[in-house]
N, C-alpha and C positions, 0 to 999 in steps of 0.2 A: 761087217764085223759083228757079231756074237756080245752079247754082253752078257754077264756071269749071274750067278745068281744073286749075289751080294747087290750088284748094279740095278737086277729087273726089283727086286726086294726095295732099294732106295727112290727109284722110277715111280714101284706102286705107294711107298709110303709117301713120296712128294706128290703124286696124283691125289692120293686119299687127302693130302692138308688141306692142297686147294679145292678140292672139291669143298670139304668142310668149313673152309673159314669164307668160301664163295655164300653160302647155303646158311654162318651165321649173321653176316652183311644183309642176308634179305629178312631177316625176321625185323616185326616191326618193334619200333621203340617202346620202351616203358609208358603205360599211361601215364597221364597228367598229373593225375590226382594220388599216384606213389611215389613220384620221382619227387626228391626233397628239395630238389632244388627248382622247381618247378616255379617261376616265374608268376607273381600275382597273389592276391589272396585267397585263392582255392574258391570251390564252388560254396554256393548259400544255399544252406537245405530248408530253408525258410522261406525261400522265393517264391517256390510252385506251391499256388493255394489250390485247393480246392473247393472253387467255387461253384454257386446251385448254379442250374439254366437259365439262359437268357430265359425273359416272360415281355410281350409283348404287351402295351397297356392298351383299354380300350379305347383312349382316347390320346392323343399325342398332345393335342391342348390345353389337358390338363393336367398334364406333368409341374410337379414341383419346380424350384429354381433350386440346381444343386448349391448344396453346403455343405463346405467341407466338414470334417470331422463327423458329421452324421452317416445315421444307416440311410441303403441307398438298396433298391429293389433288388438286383441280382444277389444280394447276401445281409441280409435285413440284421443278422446278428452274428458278425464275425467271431467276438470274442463268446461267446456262447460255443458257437459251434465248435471252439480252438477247444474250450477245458472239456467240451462231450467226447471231441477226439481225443483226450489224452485220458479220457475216464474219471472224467469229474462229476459234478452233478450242476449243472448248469443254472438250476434253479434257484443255485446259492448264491448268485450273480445279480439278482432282482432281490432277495431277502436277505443283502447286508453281507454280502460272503467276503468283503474285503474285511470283517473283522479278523477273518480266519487267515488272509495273510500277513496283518500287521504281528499278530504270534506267531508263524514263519517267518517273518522277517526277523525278530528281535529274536526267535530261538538262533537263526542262523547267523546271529552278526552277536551273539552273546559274548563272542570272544575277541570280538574289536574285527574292524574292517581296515586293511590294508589298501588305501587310497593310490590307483594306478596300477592296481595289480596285472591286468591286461597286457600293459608294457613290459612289466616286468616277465612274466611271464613269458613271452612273445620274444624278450632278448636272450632270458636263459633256453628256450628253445632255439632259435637261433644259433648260441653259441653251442648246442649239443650237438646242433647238426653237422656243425664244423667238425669240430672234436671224432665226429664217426662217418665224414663225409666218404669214407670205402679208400679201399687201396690204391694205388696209383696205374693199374692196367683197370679195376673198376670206375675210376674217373673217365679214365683216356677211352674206354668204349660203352660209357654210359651204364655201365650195371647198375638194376637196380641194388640199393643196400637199406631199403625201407625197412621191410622185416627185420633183419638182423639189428639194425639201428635200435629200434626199440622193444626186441627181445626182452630185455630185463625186467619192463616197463607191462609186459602184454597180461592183460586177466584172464587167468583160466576161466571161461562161463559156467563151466560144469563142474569146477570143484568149488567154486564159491554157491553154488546151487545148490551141492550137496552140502556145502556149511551150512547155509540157511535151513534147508531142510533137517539138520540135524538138530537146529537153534530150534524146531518147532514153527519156521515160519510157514506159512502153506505156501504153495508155488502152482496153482490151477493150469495155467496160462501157461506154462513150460512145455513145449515138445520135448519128448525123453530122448536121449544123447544116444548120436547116431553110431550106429556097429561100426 
């Protein structure tokens, strides 16, 4: 028997599903680190140091006896090397440069410090996430909803770049915004 056109038409369009919904089963899952619900406290961008090379000493016998909290061969000045990587002047470190954060600190806390803010923070996230955890077919097959979740929330880089720039701040360091 013959089947009609309506029939081969329903044939190819139920062929074309499964093939489609075969082919979206194989894509892989959302990374780790966008999926919200994502188990654990996410990665520490703080962990991977960069540390100098190993240096072998001339003599093994006259190695120090380690103590903690001191410098120690393979990185003789951590906290030096941390404010040269962020563009400080490391020098400040030896000539009294915690004067200059105890004035950071007391500009930054002029307007009272909220004790636990951490938590608190951490639960109203939390609870945001709930609130826009995706639709009920983006639950049921795992979509992500990262983006859209905090759309509202996201900084344009290149129009707060052009505020500053407009403010007269200089901006050197900026690669200019891509075509």
């Amino acid at each position: 028997m013959m089947l009609g056109k309506t029939n081969r038409f329903g044939a190819r369009a139920l062929c074309l599903t499964l093939c489609l919904g075969a082919l979206v089963a194989c894509t892989p899952k959302n990374p780790r680190l966008l999926n919200l619900s994502a188990p654990g406290p996410g990665p520490d961008e703080f962990s991977i140091l960069p540390t100098k090379p190993l240096q072998s000493p001339e003599s093994y016998d006259a190695l120090p006896a380690p103590t903690p909290g001191m410098a120690n061969r393979a990185d003789a000045t951590p906290q030096a090397d941390a404010v040269a990587a962020l563009g400080g002047n490391p020098a400040a470190l030896a000539s009294g440069g915690g004067a200059r954060d105890a004035a950071l600190i007391s500009h930054t806390t002029r307007f009272g410090v909220t004790p636990g803010i951490r938590q608190t923070l951490a639960a109203a996230d939390l609870e945001f996430r709930r609130r826009n955890d995706g639709r009920v077919l983006e639950r049921l097959f795992d979509v992500n909803v990262y983006y859209r979740a905090y759309k509202k929330q996201e900084l344009d880089q290149y129009r707060e770049l052009e505020r500053f720039r407009r403010a007269g701040v200089r901006t050197p360091a900026v690669p200019p915004k891509p075509q």
